[in-house]
C-alpha positions in Angstrom: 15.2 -14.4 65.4 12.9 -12.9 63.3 9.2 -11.5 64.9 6.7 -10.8 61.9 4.1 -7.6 62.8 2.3 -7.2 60.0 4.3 -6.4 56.6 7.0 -6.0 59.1 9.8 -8.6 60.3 11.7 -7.1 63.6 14.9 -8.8 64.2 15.1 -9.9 68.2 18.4 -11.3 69.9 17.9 -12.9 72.9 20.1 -13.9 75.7 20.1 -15.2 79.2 16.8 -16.6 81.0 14.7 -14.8 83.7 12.9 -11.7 84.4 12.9 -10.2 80.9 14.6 -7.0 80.1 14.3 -5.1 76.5 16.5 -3.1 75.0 16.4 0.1 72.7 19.4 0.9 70.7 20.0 4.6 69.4 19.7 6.3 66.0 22.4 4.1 63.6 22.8 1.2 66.0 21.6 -2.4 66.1 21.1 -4.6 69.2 24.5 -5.3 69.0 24.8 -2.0 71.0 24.0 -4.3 74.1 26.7 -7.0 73.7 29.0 -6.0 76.5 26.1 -5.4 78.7 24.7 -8.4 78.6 28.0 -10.0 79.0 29.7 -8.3 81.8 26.1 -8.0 84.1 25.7 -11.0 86.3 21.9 -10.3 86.2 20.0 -13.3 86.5 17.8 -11.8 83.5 16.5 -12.0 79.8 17.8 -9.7 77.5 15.2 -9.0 74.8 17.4 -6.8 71.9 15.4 -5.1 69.1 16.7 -3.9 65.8 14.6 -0.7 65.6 12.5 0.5 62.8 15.1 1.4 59.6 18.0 -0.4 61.5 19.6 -3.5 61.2 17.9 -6.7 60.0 14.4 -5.2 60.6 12.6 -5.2 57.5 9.7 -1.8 57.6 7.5 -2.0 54.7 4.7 0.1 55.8 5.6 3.6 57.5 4.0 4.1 60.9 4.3 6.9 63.2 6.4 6.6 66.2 3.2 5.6 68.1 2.5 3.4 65.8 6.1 1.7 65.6 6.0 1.7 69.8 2.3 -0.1 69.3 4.8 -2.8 67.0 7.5 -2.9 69.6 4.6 -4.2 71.9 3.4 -6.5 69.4 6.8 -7.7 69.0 7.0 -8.3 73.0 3.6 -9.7 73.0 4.3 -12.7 70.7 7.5 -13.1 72.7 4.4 -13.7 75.6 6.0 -11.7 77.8 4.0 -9.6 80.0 5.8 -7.3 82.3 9.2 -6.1 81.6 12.1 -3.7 82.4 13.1 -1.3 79.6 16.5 0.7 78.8 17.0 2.5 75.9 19.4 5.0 74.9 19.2 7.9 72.8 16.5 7.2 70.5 15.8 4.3 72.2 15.8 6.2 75.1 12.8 8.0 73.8 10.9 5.2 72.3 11.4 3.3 75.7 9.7 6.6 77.2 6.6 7.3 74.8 6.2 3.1 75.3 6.1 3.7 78.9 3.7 6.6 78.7 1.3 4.6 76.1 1.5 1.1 78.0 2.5 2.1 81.8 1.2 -1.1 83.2 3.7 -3.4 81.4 7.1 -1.6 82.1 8.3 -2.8 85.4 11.3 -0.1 85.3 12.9 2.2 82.9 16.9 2.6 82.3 17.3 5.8 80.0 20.7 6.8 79.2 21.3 10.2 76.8 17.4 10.5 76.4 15.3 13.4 76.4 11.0 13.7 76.6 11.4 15.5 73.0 11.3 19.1 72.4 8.7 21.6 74.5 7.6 24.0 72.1 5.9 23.8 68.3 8.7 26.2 67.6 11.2 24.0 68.6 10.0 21.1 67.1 9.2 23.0 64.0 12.6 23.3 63.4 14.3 20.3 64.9 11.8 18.4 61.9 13.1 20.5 59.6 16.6 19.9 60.4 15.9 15.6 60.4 14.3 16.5 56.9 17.3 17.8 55.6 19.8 15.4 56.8 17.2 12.3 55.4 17.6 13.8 51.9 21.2 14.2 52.3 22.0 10.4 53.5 19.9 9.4 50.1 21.4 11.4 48.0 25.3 10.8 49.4 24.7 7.5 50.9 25.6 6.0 53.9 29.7 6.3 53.7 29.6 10.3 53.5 26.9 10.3 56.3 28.7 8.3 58.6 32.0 10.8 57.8 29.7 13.2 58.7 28.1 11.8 61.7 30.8 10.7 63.5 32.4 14.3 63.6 29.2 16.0 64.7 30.1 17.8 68.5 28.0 14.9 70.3 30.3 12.5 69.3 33.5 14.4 70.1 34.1 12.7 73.1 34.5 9.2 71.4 37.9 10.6 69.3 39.6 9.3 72.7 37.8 5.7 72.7 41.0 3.0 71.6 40.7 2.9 68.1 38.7 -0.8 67.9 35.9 0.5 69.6 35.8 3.4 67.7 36.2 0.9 64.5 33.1 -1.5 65.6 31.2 1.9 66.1 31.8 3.1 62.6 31.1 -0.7 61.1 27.8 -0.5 62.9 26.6 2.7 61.2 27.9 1.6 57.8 25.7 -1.5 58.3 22.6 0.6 58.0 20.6 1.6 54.8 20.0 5.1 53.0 16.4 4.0 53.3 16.1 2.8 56.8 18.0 6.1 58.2 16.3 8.4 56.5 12.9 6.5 57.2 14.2 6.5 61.1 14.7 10.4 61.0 11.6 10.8 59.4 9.1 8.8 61.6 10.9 8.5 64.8 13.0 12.1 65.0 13.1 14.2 67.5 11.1 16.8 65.7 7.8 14.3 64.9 8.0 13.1 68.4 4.9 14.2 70.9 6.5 15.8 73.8 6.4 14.0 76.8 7.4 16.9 79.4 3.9 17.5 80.3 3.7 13.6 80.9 6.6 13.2 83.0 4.7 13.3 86.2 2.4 10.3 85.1 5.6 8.0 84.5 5.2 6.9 87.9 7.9 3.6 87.8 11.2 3.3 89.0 13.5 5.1 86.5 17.5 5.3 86.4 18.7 8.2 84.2 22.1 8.2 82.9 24.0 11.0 81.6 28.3 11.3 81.0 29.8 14.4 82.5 31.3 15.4 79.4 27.7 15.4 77.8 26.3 19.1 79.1 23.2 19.2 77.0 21.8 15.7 78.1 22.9 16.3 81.8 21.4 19.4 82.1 17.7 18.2 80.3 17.8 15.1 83.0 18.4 17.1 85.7 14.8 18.8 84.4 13.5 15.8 84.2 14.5 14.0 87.4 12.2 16.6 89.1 9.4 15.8 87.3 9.7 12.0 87.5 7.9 10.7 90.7 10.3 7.6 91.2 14.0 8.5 89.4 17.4 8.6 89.8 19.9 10.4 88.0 23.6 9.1 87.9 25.7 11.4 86.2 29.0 9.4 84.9 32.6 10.7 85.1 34.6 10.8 82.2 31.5 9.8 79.7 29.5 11.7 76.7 26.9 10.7 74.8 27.1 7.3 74.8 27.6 6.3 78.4 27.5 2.3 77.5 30.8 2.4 75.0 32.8 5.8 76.8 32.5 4.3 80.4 31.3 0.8 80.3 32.3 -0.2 83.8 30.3 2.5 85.4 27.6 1.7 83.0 26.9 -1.8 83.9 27.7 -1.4 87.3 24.6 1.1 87.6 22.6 -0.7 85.7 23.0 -4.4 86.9 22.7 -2.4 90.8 19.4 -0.4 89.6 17.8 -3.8 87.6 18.6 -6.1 90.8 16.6 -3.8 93.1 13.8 -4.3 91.1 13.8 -7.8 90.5 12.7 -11.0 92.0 15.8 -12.8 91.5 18.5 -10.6 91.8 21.8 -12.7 90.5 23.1 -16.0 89.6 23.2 -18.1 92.3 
């Protein structure tokens, strides 16, 4: 379905009935992302899927910052009149789901963040990292989206999915083709890593249960959540064997068995009956 905010239309897929649950796909994804978590979890739950800003079938007219594309995701939420709800988000979504936390604390009921980071600490750092999302926006409009998605997929994060059975790693790459010159580079833009407020100093405030979720084969992410689990009053860090990146497609059976265990124990009605 389609959610107007504005100038903008965000596409939602929904699924299920029950305690709602949203969920935050990463940078070239769609909420298709969540298909085989929705199916496989016997969660007695709604799942609330949201093409983000420059991906999928949402349609951005007007360029926001990530704050202000957050203060759409709530408005998106809003007109769903939902109140209270649990969040997961991976990657990017990962850090939308935590700035969304940090700017509306009393409507996330939990958080599930898998391959996310608070952002970068330093001005330096950030500096730099803009620079870098810059550079990579002008090159996806200027070679388009084919030579970018060579180039993505063959980027050392992603190494660990050469091993995935080669229809996953087909549905992957028809996901990112999908996309628009436009929307990624917009997405890099507005809702990079190097434009994003750091949340480090914040960390201590996001006082809600939260289930981090990192692959073992994934050093960078699992040594930043093992920072950040010390900082978070109320998390848990599950560190999955045989996983990068992208915990949900490289190890899905561990994936939604932590998740559906983490979301029951924080709802009112825990599984079909």
């Amino acid at each position: 379905m389609i959610v107007p905010v504005g100038n903008q239309q965000y596409f939602v897929r929904l699924a299920g009935a029950g305690e709602p649950v949203v969920l935050l796909h990463g940078f070239t994804g769609t909420a298709k992302q969540w298909e085989n978590l929705v199916n496989q979890s016997d969660i007695f739950c709604q799942w609330i899927g949201i093409d983000m800003p420059g991906h999928g079938k949402t349609l951005i007219r007007d360029e926001k910052t990530m704050e202000g594309y957050v203060d759409e995701l709530i408005e998106v939420i809003n007109q769903l009149e939902l109140n209270r709800f649990h969040l997961v988000g991976y990657s990017m979504g990962g850090r939308t789901a935590m700035l969304l936390a940090d700017r509306y604390p009393n409507r996330v009921k939990s958080l599930t963040l898998v391959g996310a980071s608070p952002g970068l600490e330093s001005e330096e750092e950030r500096a730099e990292r803009k620079k870098k999302d810059e550079e990579l926006a002008t090159f996806i409009e200027e070679k388009g989206i084919e030579r970018f998605v060579d180039y993505w997929e063959n980027i050392p994060l992603f190494q660990t999915q050469k091993s995935l059975p080669n229809d996953i790693q087909k549905a992957i790459r028809k996901e990112r083709l999908i996309q628009t010159e436009h929307g990624l580079a917009l997405s890099l833009q507005t809702m990079g890593t190097g434009v994003m407020p750091s949340l480090w100093d914040r960390l201590e405030q996001l006082n809600l249960p939260t289930c981090l979720i990192t692959g073992k084969l994934d050093e960078k992410f699992t040594a930043i959540n093992q920072k950040m689990v010390e900082r978070l009053p109320q998390a848990e860090l599950n560190i999955v064997e045989e996983a990068g990146h992208a915990v949900h497609v490289e190890n899905l059976h561990s994936f939604v068995k932590i998740v559906s265990e983490f979301l029951q124990i924080h709802m009112k009605h825990k599984t079909h009956t």
